[in-house]
N, C-alpha and C positions, 0 to 999 in steps of 0.2 A: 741832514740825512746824507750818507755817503752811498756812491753808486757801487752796485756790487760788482764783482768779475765774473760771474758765473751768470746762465739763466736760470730761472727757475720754475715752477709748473711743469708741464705737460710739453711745452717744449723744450726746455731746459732738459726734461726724462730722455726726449729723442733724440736731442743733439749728443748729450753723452753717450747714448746706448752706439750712436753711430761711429761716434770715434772712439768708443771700445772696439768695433767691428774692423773699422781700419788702423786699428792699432798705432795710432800715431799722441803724442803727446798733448797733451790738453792745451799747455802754453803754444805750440805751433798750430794749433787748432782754430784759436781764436785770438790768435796776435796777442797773449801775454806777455809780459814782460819776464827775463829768468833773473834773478840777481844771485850770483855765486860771489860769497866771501872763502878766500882762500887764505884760513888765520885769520892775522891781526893787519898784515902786507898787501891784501889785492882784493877789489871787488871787481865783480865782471855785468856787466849789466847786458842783456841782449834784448832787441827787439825795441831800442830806444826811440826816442822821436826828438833829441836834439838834447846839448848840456843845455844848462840856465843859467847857471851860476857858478864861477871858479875862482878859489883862491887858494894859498895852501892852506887853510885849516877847515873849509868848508866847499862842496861840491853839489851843486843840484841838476840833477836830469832828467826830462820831463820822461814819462810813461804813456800810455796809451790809457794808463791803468788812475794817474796820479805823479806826482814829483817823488821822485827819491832824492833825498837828504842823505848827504856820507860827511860826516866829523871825522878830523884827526888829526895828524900834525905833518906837516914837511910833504899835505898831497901831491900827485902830481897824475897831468892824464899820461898813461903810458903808451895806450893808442887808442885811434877813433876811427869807427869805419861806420857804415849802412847801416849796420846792424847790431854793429856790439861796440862798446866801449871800455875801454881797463881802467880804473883810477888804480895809482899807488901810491904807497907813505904809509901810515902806521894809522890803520881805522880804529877809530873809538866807538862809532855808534854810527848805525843807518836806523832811516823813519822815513815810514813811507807815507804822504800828506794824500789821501784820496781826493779823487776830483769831486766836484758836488753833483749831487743827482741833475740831471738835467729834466727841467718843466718844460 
């Protein structure tokens, strides 16, 4: 089973209704993860919680949410802060691995 991102029921209804009210984004709402591919050249990953893994054809970063997987070729990290990370080089494929439900 994979853990979902969202809640859901009856307080899942109130938590959205509420950050409808404050008008703020769902990913900064609940510590989402954003991932912006810009083309085939840059992903941008915000709200990370550390890389994994790096070489130039494969890069992994952990999520709050899950590992992101980025393939491609000649990557490279462009920069890394708190909060956001750039990978560059020529992307082929992100996959995102969800964490497992926690019992």
């Amino acid at each position: 089973m994979v853990r979902r991102a969202y809640v859901s029921g009856r307080v899942g209804r109130l938590l959205r209704a509420l950050i409808g009210q404050a008008e703020l984004p769902l990913d900064v709402m609940l510590d989402l993860p954003r991932v912006i591919l810009i083309g085939e050249m840059q992903v941008q990953v915000e709200n990370h919680q550390g890389v994994l893994l790096f070489t130039p054809d494969e890069v992994h970063i952990r999520t709050r949410t899950g590992d992101l997987h980025i393939r491609g070729e000649r990557l490279r990290i462009g920069s890394i802060f708190r909060e956001e990370v750039v990978v560059e080089g020529r992307i082929h494929a992100l996959e995102m691995e969800p964490k497992e439900r926690m019992r």
